[in-house]
N, CA, C and O atoms as a Tripos MOL2 file, in Angstrom:
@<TRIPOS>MOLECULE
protein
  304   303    76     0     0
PROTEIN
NO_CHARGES

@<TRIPOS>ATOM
      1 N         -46.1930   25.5200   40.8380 N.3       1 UNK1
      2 CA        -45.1380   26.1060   41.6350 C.3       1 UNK1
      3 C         -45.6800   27.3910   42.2610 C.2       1 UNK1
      4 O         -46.2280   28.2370   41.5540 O.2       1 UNK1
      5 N         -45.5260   27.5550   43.6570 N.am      2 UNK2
      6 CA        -46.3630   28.9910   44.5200 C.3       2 UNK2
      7 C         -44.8120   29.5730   44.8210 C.2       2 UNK2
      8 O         -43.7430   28.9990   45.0310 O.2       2 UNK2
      9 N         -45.0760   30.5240   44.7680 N.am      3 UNK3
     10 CA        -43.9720   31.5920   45.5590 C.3       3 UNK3
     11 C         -43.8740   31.8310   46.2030 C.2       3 UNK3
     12 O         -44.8990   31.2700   46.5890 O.2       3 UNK3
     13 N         -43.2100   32.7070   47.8390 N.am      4 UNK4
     14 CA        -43.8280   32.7380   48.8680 C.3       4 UNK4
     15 C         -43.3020   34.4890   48.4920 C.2       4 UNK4
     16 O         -42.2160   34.9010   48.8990 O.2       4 UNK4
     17 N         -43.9830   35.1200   47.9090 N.am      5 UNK5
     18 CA        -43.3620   36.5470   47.1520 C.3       5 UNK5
     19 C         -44.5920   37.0930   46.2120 C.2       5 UNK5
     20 O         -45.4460   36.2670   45.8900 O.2       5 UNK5
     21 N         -44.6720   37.9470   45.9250 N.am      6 UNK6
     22 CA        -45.3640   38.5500   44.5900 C.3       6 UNK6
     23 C         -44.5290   38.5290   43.6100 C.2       6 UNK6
     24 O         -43.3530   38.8560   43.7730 O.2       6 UNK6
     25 N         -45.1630   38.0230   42.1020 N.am      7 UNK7
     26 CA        -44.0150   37.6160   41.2800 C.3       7 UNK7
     27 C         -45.4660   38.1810   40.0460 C.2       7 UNK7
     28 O         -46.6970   38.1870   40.0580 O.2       7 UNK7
     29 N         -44.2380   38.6290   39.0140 N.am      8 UNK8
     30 CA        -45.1270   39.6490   37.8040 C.3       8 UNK8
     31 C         -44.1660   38.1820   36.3810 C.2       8 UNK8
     32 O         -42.9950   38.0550   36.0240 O.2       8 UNK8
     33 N         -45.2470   37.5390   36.0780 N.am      9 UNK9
     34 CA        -44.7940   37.3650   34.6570 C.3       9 UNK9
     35 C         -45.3150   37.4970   33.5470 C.2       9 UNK9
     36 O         -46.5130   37.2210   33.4960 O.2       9 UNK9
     37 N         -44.4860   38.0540   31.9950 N.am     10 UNK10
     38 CA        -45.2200   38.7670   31.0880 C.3      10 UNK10
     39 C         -44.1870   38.1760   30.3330 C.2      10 UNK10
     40 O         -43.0700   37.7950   30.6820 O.2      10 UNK10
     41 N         -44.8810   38.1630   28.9890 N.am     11 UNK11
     42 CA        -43.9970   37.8470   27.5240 C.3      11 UNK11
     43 C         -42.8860   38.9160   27.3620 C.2      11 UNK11
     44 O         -43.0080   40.1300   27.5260 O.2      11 UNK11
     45 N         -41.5870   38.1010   26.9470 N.am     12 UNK12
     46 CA        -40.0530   39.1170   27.2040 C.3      12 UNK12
     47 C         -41.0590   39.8370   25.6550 C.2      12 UNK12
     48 O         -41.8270   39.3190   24.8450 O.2      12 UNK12
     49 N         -40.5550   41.1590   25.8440 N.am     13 UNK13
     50 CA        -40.7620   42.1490   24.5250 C.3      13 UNK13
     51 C         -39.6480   41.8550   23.3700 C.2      13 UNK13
     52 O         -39.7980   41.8160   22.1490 O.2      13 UNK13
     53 N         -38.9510   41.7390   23.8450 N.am     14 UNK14
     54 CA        -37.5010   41.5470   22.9350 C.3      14 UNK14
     55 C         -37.7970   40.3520   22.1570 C.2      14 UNK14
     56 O         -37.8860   39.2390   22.6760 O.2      14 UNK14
     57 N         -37.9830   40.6280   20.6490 N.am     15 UNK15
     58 CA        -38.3210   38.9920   19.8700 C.3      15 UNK15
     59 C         -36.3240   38.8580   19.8810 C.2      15 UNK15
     60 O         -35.4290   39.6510   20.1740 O.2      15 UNK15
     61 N         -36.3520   37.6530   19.4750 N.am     16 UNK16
     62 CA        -35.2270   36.5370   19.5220 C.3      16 UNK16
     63 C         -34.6290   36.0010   20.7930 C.2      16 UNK16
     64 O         -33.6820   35.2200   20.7100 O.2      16 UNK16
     65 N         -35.1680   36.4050   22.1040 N.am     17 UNK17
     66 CA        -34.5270   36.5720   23.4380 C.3      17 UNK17
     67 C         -35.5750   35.3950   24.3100 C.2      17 UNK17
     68 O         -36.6270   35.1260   23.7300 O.2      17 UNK17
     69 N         -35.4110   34.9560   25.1700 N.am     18 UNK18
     70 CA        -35.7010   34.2520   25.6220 C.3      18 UNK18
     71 C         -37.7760   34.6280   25.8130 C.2      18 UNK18
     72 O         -38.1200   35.6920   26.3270 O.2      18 UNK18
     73 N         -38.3390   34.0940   25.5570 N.am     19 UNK19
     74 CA        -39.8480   33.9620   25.2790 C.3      19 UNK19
     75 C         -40.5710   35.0770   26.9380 C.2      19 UNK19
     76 O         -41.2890   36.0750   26.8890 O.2      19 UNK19
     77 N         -40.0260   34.3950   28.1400 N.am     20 UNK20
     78 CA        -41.2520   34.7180   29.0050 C.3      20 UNK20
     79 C         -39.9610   35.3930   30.2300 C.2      20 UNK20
     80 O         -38.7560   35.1400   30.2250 O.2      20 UNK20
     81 N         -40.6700   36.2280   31.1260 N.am     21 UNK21
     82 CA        -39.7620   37.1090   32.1730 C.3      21 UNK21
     83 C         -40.6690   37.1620   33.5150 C.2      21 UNK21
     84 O         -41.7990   37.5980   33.7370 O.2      21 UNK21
     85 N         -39.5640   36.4530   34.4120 N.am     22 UNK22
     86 CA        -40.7860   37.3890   35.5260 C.3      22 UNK22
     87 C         -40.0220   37.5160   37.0590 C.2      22 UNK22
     88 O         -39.1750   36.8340   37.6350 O.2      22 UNK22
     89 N         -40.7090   38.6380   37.3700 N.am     23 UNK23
     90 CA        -39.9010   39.9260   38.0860 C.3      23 UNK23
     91 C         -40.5220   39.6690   39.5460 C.2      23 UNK23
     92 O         -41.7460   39.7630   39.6360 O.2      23 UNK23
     93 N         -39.6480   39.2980   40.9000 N.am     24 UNK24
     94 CA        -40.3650   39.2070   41.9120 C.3      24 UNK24
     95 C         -40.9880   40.6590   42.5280 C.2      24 UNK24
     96 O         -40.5540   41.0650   43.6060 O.2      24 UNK24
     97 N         -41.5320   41.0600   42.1440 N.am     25 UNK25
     98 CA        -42.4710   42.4260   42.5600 C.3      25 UNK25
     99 C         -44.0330   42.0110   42.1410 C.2      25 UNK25
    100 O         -44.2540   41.0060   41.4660 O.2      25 UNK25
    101 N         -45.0990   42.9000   42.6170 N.am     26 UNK26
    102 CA        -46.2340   42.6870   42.0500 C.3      26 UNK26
    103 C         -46.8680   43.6440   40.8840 C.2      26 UNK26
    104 O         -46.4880   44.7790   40.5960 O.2      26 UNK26
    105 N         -47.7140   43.0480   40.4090 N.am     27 UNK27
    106 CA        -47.6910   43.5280   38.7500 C.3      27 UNK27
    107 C         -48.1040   45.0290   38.7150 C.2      27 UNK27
    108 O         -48.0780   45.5020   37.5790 O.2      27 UNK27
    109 N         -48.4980   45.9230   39.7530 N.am     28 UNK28
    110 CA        -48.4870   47.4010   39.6920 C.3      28 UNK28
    111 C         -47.7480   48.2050   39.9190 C.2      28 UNK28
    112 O         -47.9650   49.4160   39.8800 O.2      28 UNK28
    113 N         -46.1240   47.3240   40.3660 N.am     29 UNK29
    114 CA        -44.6510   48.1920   40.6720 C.3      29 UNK29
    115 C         -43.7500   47.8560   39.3280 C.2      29 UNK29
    116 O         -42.5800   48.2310   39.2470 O.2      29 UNK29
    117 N         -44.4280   47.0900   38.2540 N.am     30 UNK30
    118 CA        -43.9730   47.1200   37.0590 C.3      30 UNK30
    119 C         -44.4120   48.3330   35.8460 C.2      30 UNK30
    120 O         -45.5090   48.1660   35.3110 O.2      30 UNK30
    121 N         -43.4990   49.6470   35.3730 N.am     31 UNK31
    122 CA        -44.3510   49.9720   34.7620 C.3      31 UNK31
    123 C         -44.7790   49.5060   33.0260 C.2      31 UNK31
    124 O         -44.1710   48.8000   32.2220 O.2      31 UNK31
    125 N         -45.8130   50.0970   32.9410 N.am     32 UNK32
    126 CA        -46.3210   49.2110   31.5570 C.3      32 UNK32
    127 C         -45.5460   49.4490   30.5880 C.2      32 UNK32
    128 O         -45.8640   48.7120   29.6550 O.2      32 UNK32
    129 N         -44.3270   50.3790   30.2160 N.am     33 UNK33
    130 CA        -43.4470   50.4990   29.1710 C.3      33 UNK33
    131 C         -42.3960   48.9140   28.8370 C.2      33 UNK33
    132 O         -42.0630   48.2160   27.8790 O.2      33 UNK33
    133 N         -42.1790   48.9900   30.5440 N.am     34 UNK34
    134 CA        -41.3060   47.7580   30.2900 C.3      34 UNK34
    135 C         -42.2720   46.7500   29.6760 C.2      34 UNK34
    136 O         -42.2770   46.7570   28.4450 O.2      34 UNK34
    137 N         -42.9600   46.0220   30.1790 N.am     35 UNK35
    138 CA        -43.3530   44.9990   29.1720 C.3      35 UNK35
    139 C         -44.0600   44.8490   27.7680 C.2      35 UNK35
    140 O         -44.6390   43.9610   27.1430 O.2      35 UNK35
    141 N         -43.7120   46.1830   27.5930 N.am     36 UNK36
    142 CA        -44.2300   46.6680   26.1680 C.3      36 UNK36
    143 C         -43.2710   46.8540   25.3940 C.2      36 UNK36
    144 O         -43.4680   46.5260   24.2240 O.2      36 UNK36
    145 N         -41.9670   47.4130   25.7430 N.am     37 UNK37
    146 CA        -40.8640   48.0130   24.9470 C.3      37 UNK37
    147 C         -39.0500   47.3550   25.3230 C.2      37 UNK37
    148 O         -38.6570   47.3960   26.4890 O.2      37 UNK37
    149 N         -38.3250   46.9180   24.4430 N.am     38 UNK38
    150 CA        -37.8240   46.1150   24.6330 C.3      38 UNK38
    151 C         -36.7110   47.3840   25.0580 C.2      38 UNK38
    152 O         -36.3710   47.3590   26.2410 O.2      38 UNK38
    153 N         -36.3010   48.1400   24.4740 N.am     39 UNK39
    154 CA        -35.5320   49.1540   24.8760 C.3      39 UNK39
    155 C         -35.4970   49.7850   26.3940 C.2      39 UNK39
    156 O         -34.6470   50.1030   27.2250 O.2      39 UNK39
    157 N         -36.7990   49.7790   26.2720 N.am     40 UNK40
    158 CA        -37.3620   50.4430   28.0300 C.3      40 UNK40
    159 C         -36.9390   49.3420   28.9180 C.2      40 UNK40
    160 O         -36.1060   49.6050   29.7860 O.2      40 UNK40
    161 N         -37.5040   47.8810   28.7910 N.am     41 UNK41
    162 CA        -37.0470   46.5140   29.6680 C.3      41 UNK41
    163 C         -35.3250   46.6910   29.6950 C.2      41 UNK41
    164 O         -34.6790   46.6510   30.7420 O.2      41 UNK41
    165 N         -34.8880   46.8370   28.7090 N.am     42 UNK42
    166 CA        -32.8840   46.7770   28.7520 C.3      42 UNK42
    167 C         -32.6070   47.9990   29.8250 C.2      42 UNK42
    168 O         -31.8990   47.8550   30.8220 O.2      42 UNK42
    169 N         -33.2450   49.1650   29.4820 N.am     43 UNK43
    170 CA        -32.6460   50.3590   30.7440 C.3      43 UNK43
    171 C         -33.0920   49.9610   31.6920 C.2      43 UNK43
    172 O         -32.3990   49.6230   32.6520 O.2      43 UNK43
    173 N         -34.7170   49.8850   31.6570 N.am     44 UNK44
    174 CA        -34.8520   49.3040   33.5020 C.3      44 UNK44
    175 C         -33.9380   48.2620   34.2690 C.2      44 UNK44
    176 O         -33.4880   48.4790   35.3940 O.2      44 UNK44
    177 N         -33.7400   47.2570   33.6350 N.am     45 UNK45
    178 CA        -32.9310   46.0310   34.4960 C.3      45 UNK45
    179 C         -31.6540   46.6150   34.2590 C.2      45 UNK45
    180 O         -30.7320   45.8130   34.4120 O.2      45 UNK45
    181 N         -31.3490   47.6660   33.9610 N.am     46 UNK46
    182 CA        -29.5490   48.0740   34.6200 C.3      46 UNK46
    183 C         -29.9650   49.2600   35.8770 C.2      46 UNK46
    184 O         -28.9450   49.7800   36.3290 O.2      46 UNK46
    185 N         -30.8690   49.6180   36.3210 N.am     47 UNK47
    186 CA        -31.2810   50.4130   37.0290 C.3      47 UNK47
    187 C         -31.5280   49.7610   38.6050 C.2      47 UNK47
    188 O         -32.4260   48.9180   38.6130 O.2      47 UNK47
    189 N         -30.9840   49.9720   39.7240 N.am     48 UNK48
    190 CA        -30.6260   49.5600   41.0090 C.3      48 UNK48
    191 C         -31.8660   49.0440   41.2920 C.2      48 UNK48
    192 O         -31.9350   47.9630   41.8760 O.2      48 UNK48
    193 N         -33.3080   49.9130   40.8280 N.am     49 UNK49
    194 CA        -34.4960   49.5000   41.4560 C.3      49 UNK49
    195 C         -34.8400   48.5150   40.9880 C.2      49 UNK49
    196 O         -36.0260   48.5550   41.3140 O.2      49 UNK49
    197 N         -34.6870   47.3150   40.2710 N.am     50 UNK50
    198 CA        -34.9810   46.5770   39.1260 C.3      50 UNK50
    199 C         -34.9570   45.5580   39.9940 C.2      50 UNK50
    200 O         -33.9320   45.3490   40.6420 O.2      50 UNK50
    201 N         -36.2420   44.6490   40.1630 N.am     51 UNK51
    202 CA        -36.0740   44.2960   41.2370 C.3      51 UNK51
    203 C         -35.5020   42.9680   39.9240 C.2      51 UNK51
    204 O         -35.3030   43.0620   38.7130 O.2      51 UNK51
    205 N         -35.3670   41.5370   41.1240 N.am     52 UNK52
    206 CA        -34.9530   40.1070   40.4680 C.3      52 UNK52
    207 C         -35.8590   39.4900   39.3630 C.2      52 UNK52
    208 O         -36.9840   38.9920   39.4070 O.2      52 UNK52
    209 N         -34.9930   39.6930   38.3860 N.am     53 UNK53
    210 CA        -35.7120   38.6480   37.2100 C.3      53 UNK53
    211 C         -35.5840   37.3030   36.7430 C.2      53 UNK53
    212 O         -34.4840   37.1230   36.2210 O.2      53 UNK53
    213 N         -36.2270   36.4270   36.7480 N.am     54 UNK54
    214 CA        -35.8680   34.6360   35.9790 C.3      54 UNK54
    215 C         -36.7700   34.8680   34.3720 C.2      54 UNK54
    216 O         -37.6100   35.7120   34.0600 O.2      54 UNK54
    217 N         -36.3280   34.0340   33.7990 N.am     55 UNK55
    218 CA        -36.3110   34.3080   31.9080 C.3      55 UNK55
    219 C         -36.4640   32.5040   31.9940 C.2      55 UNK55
    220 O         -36.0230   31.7180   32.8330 O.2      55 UNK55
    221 N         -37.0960   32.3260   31.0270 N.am     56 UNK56
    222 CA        -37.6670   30.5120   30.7330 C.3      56 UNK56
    223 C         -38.7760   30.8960   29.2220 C.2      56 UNK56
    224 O         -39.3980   31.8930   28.8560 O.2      56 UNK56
    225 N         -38.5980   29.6670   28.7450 N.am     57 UNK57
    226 CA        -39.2420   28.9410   27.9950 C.3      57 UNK57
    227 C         -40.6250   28.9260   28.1990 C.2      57 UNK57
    228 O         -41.3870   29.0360   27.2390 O.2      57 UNK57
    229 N         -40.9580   28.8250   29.1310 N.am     58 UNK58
    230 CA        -42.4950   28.9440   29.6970 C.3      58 UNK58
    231 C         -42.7150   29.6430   30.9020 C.2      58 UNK58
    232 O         -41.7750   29.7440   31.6900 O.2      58 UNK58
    233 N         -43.7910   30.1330   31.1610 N.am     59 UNK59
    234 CA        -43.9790   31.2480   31.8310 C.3      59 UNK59
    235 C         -43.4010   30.0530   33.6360 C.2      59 UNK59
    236 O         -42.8660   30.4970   34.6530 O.2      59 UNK59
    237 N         -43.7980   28.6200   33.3470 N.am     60 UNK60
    238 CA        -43.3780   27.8080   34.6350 C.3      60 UNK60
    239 C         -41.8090   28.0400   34.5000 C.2      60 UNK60
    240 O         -41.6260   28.7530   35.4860 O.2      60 UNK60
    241 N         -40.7310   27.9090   33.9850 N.am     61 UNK61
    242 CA        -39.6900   28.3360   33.2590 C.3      61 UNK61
    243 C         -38.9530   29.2740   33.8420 C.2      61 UNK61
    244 O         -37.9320   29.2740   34.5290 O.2      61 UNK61
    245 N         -39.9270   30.3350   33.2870 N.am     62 UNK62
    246 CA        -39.1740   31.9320   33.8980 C.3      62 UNK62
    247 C         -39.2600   32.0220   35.6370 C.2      62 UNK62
    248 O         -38.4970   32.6960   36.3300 O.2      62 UNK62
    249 N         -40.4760   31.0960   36.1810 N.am     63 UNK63
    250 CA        -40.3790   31.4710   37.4990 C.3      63 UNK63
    251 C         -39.3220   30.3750   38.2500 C.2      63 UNK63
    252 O         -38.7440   30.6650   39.2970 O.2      63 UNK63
    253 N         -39.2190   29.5620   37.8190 N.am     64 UNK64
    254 CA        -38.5550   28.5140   38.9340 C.3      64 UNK64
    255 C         -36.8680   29.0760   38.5280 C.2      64 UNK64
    256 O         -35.9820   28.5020   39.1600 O.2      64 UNK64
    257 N         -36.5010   29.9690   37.6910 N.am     65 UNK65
    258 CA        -35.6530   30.6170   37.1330 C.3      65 UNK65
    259 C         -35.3480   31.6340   37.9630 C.2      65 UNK65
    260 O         -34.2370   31.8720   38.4360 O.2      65 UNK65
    261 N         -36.6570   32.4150   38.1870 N.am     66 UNK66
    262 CA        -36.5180   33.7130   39.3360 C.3      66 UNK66
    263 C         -36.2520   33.0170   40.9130 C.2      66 UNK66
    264 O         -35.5770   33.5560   41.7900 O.2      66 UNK66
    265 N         -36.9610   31.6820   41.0380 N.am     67 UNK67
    266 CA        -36.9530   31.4310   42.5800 C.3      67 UNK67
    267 C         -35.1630   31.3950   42.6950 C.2      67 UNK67
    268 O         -34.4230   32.1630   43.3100 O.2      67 UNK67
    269 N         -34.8150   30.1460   41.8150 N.am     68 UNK68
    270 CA        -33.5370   29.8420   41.8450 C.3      68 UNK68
    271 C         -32.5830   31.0380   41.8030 C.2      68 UNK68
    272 O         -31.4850   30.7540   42.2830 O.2      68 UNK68
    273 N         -32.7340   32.7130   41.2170 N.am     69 UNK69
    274 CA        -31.8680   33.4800   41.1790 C.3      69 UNK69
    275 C         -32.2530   33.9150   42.5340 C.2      69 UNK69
    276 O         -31.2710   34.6110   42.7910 O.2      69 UNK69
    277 N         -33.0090   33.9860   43.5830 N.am     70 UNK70
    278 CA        -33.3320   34.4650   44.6940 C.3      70 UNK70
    279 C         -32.5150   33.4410   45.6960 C.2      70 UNK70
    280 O         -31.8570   33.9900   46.5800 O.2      70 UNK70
    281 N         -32.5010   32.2020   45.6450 N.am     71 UNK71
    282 CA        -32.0880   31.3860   46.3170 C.3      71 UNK71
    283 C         -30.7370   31.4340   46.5040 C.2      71 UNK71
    284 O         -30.1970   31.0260   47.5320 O.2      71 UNK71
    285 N         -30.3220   31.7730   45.8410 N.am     72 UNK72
    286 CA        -29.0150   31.6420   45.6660 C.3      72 UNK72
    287 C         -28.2650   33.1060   45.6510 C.2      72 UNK72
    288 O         -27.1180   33.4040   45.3170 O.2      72 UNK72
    289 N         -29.6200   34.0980   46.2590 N.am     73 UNK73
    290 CA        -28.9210   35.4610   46.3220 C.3      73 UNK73
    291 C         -28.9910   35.3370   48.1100 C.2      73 UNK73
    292 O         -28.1760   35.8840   48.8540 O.2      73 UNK73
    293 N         -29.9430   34.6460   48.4820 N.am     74 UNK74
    294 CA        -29.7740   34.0190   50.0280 C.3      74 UNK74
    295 C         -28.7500   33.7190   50.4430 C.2      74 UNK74
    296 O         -28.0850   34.4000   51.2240 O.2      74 UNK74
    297 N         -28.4300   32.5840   49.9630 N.am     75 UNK75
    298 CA        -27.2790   31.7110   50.0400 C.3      75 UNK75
    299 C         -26.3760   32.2160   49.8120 C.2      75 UNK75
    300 O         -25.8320   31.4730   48.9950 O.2      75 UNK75
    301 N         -25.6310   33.2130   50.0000 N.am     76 UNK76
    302 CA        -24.7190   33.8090   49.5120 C.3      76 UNK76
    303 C         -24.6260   35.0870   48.9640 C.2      76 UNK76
    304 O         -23.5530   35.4880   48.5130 O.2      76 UNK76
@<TRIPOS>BOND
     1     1     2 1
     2     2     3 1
     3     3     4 2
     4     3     5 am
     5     5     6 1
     6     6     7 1
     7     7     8 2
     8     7     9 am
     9     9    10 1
    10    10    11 1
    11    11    12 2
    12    11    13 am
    13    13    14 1
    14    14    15 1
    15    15    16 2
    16    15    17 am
    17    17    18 1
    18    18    19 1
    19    19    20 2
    20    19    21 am
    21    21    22 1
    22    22    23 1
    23    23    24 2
    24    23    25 am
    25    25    26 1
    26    26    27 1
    27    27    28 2
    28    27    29 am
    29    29    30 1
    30    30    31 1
    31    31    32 2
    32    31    33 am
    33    33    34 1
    34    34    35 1
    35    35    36 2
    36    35    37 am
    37    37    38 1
    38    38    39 1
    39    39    40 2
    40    39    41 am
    41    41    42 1
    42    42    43 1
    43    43    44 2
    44    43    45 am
    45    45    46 1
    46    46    47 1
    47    47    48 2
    48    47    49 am
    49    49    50 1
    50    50    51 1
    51    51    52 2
    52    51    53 am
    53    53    54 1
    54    54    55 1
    55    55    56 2
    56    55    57 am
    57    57    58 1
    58    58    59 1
    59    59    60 2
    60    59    61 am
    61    61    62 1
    62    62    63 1
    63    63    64 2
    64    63    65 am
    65    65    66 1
    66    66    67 1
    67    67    68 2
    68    67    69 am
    69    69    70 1
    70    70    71 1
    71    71    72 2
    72    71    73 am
    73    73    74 1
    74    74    75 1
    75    75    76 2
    76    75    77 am
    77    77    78 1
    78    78    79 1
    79    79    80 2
    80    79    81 am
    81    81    82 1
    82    82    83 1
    83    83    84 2
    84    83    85 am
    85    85    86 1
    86    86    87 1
    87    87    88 2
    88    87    89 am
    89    89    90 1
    90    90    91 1
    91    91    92 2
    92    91    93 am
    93    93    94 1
    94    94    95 1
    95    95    96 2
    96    95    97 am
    97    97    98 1
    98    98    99 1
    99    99   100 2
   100    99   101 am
   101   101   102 1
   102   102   103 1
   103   103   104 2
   104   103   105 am
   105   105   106 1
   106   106   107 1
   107   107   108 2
   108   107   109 am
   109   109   110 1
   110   110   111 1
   111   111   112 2
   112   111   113 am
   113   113   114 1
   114   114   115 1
   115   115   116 2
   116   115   117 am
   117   117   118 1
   118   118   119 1
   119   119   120 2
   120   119   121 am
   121   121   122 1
   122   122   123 1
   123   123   124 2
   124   123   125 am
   125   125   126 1
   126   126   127 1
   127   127   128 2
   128   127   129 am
   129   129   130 1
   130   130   131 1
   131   131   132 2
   132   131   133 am
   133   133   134 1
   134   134   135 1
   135   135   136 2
   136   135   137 am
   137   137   138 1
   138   138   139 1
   139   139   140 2
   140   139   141 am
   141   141   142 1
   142   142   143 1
   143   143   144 2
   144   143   145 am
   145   145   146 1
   146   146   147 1
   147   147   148 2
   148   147   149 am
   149   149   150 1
   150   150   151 1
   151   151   152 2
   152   151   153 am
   153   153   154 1
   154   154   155 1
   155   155   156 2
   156   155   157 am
   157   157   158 1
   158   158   159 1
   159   159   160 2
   160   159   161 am
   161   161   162 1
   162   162   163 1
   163   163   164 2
   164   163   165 am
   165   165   166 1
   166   166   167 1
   167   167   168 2
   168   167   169 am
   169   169   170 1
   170   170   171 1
   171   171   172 2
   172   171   173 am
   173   173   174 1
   174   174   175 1
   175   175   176 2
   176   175   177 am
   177   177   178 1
   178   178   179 1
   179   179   180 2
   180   179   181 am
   181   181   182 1
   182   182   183 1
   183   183   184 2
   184   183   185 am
   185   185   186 1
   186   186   187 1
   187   187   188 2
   188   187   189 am
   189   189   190 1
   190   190   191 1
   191   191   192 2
   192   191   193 am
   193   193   194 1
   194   194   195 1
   195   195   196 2
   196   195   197 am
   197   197   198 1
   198   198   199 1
   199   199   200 2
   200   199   201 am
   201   201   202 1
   202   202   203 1
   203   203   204 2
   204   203   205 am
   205   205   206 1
   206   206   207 1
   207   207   208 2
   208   207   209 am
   209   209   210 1
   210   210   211 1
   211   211   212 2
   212   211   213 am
   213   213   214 1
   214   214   215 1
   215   215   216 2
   216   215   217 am
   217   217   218 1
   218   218   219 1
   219   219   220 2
   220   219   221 am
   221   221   222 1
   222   222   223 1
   223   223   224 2
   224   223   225 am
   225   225   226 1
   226   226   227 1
   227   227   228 2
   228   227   229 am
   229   229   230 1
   230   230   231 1
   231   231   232 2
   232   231   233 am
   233   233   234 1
   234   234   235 1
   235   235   236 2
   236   235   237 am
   237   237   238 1
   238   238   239 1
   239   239   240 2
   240   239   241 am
   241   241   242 1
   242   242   243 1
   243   243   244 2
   244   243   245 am
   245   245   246 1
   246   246   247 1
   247   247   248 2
   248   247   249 am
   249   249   250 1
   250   250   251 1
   251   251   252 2
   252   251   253 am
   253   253   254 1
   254   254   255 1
   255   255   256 2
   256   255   257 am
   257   257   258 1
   258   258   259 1
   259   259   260 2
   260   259   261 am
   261   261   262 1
   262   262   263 1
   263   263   264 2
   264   263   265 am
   265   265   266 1
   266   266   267 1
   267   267   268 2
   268   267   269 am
   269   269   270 1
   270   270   271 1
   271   271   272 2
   272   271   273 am
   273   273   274 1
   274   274   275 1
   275   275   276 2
   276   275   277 am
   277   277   278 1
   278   278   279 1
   279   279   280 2
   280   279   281 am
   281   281   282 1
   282   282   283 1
   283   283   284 2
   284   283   285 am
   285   285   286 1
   286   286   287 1
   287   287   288 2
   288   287   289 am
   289   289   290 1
   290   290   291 1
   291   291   292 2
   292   291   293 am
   293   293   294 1
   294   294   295 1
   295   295   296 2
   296   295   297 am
   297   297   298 1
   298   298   299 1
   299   299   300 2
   300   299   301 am
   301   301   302 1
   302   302   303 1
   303   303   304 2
@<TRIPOS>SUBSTRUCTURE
     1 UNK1         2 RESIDUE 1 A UNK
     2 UNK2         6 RESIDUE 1 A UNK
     3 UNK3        10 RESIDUE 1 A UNK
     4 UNK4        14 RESIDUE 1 A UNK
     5 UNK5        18 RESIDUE 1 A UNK
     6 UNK6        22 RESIDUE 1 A UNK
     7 UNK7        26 RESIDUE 1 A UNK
     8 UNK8        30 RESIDUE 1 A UNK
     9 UNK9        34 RESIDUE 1 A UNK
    10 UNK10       38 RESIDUE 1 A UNK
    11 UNK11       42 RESIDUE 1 A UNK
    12 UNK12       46 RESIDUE 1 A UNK
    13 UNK13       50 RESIDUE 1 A UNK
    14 UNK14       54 RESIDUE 1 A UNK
    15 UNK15       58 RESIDUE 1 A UNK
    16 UNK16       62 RESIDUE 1 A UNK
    17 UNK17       66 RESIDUE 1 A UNK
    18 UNK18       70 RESIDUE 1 A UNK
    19 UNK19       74 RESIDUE 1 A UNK
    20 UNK20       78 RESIDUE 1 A UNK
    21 UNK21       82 RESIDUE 1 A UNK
    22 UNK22       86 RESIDUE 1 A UNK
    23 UNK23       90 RESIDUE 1 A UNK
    24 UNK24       94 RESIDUE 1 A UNK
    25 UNK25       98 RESIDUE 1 A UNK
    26 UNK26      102 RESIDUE 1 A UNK
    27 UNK27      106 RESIDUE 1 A UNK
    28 UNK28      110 RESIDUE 1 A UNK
    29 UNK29      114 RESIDUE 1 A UNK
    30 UNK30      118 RESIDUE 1 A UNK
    31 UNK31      122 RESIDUE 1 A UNK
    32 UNK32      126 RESIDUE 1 A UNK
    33 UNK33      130 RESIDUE 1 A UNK
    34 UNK34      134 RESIDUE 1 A UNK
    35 UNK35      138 RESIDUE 1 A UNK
    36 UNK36      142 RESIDUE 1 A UNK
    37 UNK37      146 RESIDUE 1 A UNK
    38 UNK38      150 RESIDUE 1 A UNK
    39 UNK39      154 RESIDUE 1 A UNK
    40 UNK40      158 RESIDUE 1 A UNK
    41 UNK41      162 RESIDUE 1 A UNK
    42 UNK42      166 RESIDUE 1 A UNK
    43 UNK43      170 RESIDUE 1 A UNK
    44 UNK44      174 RESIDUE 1 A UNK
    45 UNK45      178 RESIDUE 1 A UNK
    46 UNK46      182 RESIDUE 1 A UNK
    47 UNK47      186 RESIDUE 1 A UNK
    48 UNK48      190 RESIDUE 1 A UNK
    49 UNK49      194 RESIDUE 1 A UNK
    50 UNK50      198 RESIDUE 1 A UNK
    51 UNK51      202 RESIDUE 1 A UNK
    52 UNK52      206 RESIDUE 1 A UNK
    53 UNK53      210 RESIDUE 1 A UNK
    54 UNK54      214 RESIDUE 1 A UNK
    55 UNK55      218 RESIDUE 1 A UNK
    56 UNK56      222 RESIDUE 1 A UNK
    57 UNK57      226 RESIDUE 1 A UNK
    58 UNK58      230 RESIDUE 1 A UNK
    59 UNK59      234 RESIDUE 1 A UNK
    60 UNK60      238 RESIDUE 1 A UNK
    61 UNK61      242 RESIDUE 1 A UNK
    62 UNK62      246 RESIDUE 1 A UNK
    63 UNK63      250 RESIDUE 1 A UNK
    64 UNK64      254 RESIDUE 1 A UNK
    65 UNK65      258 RESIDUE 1 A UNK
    66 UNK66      262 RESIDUE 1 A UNK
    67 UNK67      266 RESIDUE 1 A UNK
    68 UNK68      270 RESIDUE 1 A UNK
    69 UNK69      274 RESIDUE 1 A UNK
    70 UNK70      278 RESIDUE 1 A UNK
    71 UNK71      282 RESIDUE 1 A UNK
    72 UNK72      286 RESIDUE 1 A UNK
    73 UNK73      290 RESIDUE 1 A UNK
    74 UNK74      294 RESIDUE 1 A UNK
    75 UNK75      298 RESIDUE 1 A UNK
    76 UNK76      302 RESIDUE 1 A UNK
């Protein structure tokens, strides 16, 4: 699956929560707390700049997750 976007995916930090995350930005507008700290990932994604995230089972998962939350931010 290609994106037509820069897309950052990394293992969710948060154990019990869905396994894999990934953020349509490219991986140097992510900073390294978030995918290190599960506390830091929860404040960032309530924060306006946060860009779109998809969450999956597998890192293929989390993205067709992110396309579909984009698609449908198109669409409407």
């Amino acid at each position: 699956m290609q994106a037509p976007w820069p897309v950052t995916i990394f293992p969710n930090p948060c154990t019990g929560e869905i396994p894999w995350l990934a953020l349509a930005c490219e991986p140097g507008e992510v900073p390294p707390e978030v995918t290190s700290s599960c506390l830091v990932l929860n404040y960032w994604r309530r924060q306006r700049s946060c860009p779109p995230i998809g969450e999956g089972e597998t890192p293929n998962a989390a993205l067709a997750d992110l396309m579909a939350t984009l698609s449908r931010r198109a669409a409407g």
